[in-house]
C-alpha positions as CSV (number, residue, x, y, z in Angstrom):
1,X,-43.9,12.9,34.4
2,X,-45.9,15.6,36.3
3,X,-44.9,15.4,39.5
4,X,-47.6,16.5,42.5
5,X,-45.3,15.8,45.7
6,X,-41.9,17.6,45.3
7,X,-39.6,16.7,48.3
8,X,-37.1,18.9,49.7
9,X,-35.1,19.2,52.3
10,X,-33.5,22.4,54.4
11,X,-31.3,21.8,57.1
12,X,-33.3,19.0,59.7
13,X,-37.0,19.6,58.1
14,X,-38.3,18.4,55.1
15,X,-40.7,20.2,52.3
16,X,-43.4,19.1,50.1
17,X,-44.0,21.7,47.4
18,X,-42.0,24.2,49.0
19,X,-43.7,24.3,52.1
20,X,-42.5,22.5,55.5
21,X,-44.6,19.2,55.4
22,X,-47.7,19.3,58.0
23,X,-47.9,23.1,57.6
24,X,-50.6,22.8,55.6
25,X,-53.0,21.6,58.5
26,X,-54.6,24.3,60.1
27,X,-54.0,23.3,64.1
28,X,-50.3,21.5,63.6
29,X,-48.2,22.7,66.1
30,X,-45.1,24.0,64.8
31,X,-42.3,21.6,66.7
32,X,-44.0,18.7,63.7
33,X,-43.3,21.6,60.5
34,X,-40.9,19.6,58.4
35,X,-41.3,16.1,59.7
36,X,-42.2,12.8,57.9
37,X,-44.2,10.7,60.1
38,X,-43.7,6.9,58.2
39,X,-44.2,3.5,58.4
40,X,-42.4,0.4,57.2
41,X,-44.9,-1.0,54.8
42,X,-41.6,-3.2,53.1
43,X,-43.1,-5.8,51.4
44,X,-44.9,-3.4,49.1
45,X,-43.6,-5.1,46.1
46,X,-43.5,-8.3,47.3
47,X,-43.5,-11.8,45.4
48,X,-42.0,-15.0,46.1
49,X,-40.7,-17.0,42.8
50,X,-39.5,-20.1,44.6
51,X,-43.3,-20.7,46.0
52,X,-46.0,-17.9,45.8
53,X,-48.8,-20.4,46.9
54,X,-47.4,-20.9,50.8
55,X,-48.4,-17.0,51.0
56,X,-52.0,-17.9,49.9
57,X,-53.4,-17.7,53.6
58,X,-54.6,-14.8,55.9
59,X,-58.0,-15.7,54.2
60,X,-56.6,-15.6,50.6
61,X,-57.2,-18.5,48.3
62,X,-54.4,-17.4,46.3
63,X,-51.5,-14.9,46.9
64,X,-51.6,-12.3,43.6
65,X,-48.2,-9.8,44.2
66,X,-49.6,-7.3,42.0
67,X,-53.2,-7.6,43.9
68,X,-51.0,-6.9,47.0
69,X,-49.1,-3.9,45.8
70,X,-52.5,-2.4,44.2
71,X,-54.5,-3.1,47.9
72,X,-51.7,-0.9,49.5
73,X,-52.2,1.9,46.9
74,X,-56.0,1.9,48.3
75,X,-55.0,1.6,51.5
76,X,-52.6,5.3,51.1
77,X,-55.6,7.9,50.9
78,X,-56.6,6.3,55.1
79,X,-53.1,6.9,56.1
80,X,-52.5,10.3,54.7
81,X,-55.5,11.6,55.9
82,X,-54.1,10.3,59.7
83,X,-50.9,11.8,59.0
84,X,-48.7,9.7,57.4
85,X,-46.5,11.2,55.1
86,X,-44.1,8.4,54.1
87,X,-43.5,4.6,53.9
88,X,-40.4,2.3,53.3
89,X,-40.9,-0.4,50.2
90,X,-38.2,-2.8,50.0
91,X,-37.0,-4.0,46.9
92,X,-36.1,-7.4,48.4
93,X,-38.5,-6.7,50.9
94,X,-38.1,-8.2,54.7
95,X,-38.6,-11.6,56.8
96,X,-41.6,-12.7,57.5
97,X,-40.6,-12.9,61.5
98,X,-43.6,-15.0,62.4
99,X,-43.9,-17.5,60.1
100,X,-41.1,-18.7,57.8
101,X,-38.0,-20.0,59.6
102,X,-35.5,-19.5,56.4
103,X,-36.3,-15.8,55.2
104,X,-33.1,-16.9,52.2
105,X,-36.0,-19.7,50.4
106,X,-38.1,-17.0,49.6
107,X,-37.1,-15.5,46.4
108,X,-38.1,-12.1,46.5
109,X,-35.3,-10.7,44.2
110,X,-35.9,-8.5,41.1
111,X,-31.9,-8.0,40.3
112,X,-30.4,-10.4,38.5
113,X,-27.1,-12.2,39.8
114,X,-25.3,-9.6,38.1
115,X,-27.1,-6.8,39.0
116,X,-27.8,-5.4,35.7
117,X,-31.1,-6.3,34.6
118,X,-34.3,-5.6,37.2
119,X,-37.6,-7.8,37.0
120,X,-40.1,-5.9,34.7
121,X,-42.9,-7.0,36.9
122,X,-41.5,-5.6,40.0
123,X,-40.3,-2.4,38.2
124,X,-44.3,-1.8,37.1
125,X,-45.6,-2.5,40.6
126,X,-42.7,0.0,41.7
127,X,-44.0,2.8,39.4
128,X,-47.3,1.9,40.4
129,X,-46.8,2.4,43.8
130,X,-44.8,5.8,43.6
131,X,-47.0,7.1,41.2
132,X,-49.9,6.9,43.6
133,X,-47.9,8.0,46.2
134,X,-47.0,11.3,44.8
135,X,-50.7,11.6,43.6
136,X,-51.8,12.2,47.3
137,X,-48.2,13.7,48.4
138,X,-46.9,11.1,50.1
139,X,-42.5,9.8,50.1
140,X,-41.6,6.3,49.4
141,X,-38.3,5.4,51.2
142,X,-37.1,2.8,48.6
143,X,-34.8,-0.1,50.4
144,X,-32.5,-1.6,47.8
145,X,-31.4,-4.3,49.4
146,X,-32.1,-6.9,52.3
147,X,-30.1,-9.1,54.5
148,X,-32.3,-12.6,53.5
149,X,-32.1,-12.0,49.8
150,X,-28.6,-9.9,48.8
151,X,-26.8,-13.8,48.3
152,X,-28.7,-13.2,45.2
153,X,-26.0,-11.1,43.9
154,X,-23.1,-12.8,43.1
155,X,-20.6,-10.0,44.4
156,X,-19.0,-7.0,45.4
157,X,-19.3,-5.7,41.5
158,X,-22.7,-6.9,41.1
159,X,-24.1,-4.7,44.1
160,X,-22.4,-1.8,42.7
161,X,-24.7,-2.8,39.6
162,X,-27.6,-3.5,41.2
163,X,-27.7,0.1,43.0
164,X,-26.9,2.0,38.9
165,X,-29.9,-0.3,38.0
166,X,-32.3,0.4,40.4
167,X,-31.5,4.1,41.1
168,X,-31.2,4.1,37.1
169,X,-34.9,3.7,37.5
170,X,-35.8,5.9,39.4
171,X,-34.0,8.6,37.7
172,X,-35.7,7.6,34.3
173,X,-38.9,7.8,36.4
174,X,-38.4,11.3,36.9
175,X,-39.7,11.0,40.6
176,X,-39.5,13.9,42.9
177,X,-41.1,11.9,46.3
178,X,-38.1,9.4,46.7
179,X,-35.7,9.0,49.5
180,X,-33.1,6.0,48.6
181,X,-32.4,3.7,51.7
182,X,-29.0,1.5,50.1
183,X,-29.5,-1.2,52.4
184,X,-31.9,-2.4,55.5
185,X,-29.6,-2.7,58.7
186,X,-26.5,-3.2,56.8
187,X,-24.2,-4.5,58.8
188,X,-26.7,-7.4,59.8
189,X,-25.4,-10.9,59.5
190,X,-26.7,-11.4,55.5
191,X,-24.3,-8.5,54.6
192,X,-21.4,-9.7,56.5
193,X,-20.5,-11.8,53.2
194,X,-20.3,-8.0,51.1
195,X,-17.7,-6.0,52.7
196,X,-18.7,-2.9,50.5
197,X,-22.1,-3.1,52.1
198,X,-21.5,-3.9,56.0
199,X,-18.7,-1.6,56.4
200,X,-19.1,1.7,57.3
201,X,-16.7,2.9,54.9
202,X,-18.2,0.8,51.9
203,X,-21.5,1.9,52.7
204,X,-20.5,5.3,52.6
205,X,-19.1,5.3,48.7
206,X,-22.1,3.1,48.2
207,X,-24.8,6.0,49.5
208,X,-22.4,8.4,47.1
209,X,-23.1,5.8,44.9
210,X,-26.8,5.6,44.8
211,X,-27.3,9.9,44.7
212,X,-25.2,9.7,41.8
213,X,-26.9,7.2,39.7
214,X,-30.5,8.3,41.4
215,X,-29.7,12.0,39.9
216,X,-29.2,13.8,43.4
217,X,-32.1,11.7,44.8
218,X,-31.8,12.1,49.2
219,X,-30.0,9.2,50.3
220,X,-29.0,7.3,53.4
221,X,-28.6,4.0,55.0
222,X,-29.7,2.2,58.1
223,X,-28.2,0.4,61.0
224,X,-29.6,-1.9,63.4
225,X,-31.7,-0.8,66.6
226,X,-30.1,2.0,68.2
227,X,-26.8,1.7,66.0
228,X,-25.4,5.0,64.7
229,X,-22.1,5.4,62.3
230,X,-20.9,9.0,62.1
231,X,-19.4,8.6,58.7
232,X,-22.3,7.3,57.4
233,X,-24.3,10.0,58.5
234,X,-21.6,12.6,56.8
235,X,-22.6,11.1,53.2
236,X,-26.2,11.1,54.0
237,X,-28.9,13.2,53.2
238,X,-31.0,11.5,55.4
239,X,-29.8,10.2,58.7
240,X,-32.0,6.6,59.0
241,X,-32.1,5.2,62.1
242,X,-33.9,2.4,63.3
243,X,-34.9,2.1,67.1
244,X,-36.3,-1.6,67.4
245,X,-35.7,-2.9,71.0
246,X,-35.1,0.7,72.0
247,X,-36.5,2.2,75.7
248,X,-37.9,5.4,75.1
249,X,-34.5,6.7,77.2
250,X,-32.1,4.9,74.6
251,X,-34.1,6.1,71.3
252,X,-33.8,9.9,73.2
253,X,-29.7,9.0,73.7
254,X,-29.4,8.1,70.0
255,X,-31.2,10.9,68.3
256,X,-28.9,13.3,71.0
257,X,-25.8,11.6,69.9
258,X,-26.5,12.0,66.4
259,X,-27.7,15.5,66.8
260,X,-24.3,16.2,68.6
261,X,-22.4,15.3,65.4
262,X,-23.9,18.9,64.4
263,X,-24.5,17.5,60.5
264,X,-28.1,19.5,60.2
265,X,-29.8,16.7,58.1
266,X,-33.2,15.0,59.1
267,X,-33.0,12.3,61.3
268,X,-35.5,9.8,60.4
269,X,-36.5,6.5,61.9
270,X,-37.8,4.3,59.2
271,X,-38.2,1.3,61.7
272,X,-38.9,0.4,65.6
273,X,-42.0,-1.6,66.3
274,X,-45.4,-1.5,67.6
275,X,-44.6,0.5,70.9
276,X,-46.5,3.5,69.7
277,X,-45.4,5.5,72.8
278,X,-41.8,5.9,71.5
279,X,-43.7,8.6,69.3
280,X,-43.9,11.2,72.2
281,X,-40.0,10.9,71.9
282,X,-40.0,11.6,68.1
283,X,-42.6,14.4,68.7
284,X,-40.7,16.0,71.5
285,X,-37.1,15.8,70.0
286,X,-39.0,16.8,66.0
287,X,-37.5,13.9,64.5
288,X,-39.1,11.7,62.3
289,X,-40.7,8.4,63.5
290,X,-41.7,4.9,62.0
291,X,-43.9,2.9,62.8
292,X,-43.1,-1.0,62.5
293,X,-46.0,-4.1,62.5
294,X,-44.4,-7.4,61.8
295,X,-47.5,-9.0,62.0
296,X,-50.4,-6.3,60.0
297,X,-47.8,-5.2,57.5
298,X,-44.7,-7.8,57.1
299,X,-46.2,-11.6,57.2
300,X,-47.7,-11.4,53.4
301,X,-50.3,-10.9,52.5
302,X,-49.9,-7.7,54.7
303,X,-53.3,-5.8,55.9
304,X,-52.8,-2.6,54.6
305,X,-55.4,-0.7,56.4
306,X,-55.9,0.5,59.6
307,X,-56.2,-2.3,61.5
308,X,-58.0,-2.6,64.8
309,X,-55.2,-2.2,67.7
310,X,-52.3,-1.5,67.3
311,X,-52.6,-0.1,63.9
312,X,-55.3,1.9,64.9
313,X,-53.6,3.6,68.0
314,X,-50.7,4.1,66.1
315,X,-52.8,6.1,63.4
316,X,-54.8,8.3,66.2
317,X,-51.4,8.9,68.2
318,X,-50.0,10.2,64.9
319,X,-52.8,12.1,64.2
320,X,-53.4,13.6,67.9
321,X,-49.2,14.9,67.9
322,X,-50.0,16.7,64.3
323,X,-53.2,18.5,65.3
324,X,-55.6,16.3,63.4
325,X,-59.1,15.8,65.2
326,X,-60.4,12.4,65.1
327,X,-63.6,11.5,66.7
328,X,-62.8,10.3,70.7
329,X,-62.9,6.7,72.0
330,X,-64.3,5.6,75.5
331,X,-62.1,4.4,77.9
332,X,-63.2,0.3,77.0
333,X,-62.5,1.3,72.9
334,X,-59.0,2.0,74.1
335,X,-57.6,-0.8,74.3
336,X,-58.0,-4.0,72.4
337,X,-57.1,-7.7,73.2
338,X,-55.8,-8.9,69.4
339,X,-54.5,-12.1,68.0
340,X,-58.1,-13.5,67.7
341,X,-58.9,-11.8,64.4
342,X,-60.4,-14.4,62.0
343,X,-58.0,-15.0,59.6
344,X,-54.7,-13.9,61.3
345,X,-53.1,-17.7,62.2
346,X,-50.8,-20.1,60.7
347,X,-51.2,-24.2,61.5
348,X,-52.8,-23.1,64.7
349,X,-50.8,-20.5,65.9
350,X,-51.9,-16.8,67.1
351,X,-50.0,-14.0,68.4
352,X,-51.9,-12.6,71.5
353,X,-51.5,-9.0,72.9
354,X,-53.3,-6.2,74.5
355,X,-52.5,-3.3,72.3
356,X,-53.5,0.2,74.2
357,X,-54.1,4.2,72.9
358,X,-51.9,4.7,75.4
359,X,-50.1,2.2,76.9
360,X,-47.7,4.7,79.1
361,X,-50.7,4.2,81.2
362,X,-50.4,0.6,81.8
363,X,-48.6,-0.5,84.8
364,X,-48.2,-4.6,84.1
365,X,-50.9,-6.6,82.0
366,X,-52.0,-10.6,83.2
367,X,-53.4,-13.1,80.5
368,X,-55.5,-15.7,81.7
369,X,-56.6,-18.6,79.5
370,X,-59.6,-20.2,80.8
371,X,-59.2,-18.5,83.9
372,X,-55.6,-19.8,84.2
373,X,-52.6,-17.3,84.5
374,X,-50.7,-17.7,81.4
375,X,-48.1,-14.9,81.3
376,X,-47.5,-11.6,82.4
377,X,-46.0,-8.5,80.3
378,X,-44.5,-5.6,82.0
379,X,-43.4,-3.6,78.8
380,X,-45.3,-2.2,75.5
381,X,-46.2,-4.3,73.5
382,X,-47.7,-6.0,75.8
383,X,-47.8,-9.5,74.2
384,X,-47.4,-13.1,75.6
385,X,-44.2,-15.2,75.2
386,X,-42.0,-12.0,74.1
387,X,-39.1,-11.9,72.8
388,X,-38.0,-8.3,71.0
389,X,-39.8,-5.0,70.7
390,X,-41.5,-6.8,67.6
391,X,-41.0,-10.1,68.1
392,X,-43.3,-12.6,70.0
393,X,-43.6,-16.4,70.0
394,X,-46.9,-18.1,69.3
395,X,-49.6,-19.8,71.2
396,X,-50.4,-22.6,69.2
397,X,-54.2,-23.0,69.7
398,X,-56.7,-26.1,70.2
399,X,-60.1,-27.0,70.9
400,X,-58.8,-26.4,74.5
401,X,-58.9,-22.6,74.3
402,X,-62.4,-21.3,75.4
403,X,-61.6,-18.2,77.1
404,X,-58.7,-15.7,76.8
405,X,-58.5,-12.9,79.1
406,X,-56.2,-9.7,79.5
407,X,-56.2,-7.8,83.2
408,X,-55.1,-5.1,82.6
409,X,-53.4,-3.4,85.6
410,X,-53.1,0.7,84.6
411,X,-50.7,2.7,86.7
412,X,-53.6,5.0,88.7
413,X,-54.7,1.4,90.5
414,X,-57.0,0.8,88.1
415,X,-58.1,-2.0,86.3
416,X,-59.5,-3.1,82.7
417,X,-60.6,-6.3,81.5
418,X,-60.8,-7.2,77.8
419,X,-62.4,-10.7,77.1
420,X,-62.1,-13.1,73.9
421,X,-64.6,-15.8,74.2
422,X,-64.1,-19.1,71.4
423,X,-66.9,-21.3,70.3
């Protein structure tokens, strides 16, 4: 195939074409030449075999996978044009952290159990989606494999298998805008069954694996927030990291640590969360950073646009660090009181935050329910009943919610109220 988008890579910065990615934009400062701003968009393929029709919500009557794969494809030209140069597609995709309880009933597999054979309908949604990609110039990080589905495979042998097959594909695809990620947080409690994944050594010969079978494609694998494995980072191409649950302090110590193993490789993270202020670290240290929405872009159907919030900030953020000028917001657009959208709930339930432009301005937020103090959240994301960096329990909602209110206490002494009122 023609290919338009071209990766490379020299020493810690990436290229496009030959030339350091943003380069091209005339006002990018230099420090962001050779990054690859991304976003974990991992259910890009997704289906679910065992029961499709429990994902037909969000507002969709039915759930249609290769509807969903072609509504992110539309959704790419938005991104790009805020800066996003790359997104991670899983294979077996990820956990729907919201809403299913047993991520292992979905069957969201295209190996078979002895790795050797790949769905055809996933493989044409997959060529789909990196064909588009490189038509703009974007990089798909393509995940092999995931925690919740990999008891799929029925062993050690069949994992090797699966990785010839998939990276098989790839290579046959002749794609030039591919980085391979071998496994999603591999040492997480679904690989603990497959030795040759969850250990650091087997993970190793299984990234040698995968550039081998991929035809030299960049390779690498990630760990789980703020986990780092110096071996593994030796038979990379691309040091993954993933910063979920991560202070902006701890996500600095990691990329330092890994920097001080001296490998001169990228350092990419491919997942952390919503806190969109963890990008000043990325931008500051010129390491790659990715942005992570559970909610937008992992409960399927995702949202594949910008999104009001959080998505939004995340995209103006980005574009603000790389030089791109977007028209400004007043201070009340700045910050948005979410989990009331329309269609975003499940039997009842909705995930309420204040998502902020810039939340290292905010101090502490309140949230009132009909003038009642429900909770208080001290760090981003600011959401009620937390639990992780991207993780948040619901508030199961009845004909007793009438007013929802965020205080927002900003650290000058200030203070901004955003105000839901339900009919």
């Amino acid at each position: 195939m023609a290919n338009n988008t071209q990766l490379s890579i020299d020493g810690e910065k990436f290229l496009i074409n030959g030339m350091l990615t943003y380069a091209e934009l005339p006002n990018s400062p230099a420090a962001t030449h050779g990054l690859l701003m991304n976003a974990r968009f991992i259910q890009g393929v997704f289906d679910d075999r065992a029961d499709r029709e429990r994902f037909a919500r969000f507002g969709r009557e039915t759930f249609d996978p290769d509807k969903h794969t072609d509504e992110l494809i539309a959704a790419l030209p938005e991104w790009y044009a805020h800066g996003l140069r790359a997104i991670t597609v899983g294979l077996q995709g990820g956990g729907p952290v919201f809403t299913i309880d047993d991520w292992s009933s979905i069957d969201n597999n295209p190996y078979s159990e002895d790795g050797l054979s790949f769905d055809p309908a996933y493989e044409a949604r997959l060529h789909r989606l990196l064909k588009a990609a490189d038509e703009i110039g974007m990089v798909v990080i393509v995940s092999l494999f995931y925690q919740a589905q990999i008891h799929r495979l029925r062993d050690g042998k069949a994992v090797r298998n699966a990785i010839k097959t998939a990276c098989g594909i790839l290579k046959k695809g002749g794609y030039t805008n591919v980085i391979i990620e071998v496994a999603n947080e591999y040492e997480i409690a679904g690989f603990l069954a497959y030795p040759i994944i969850s250990s650091h050594q087997g993970m190793a010969s299984l990234i040698d694996l995968a550039r081998e079978s991929s035809g030299g494609m960049p390779t690498g694998s990630s760990l789980m927030g703020g986990a780092t494995n110096e071996e593994v980072a030796r038979a990379s191409d691309v040091i993954l990291i993933h910063a979920n649950n991560c202070t902006r302090q701890e996500y600095y110590n990691m990329i330092q640590k890994v920097r001080g193993w001296k490998q001169n490789k990228p350092i990419v993270c491919n997942e952390d969360s919503p806190c969109i202020g963890m990008i000043e670290v990325a931008y500051k240290t010129a390491t790659s950073w990715g942005y992570y929405n559970n909610l937008t872009k992992q409960e399927p159907p995702a949202d594949w646009g910008i999104t009001e919030g959080e998505d939004t900030f995340f995209a103006r953020r980005m574009a603000a660090g790389l030089g791109i000028e977007l028209q400004p917001l007043t201070e009340d657009e700045q910050f948005v009181l979410q989990g009331f959208e329309q269609h975003m709930t499940v039997d009842n339930k909705r995930w309420i935050r204040l998502a902020s432009l810039y939340p290292e301005r905010i101090d502490y937020v309140e949230f009132y329910r009909n003038g009642e103090l429900v909770d208080l959240a001290f760090n981003e994301p600011f959401m009620i009943r937390n639990d992780t960096t991207w993780i948040q329990d619901a508030w199961i909602m009845t004909a007793d919610d009438k007013e929802w209110t965020a205080v927002v206490h900003l650290t000058d002494g200030s203070i901004v109220e955003k105000k839901i009122s339900l009919s």
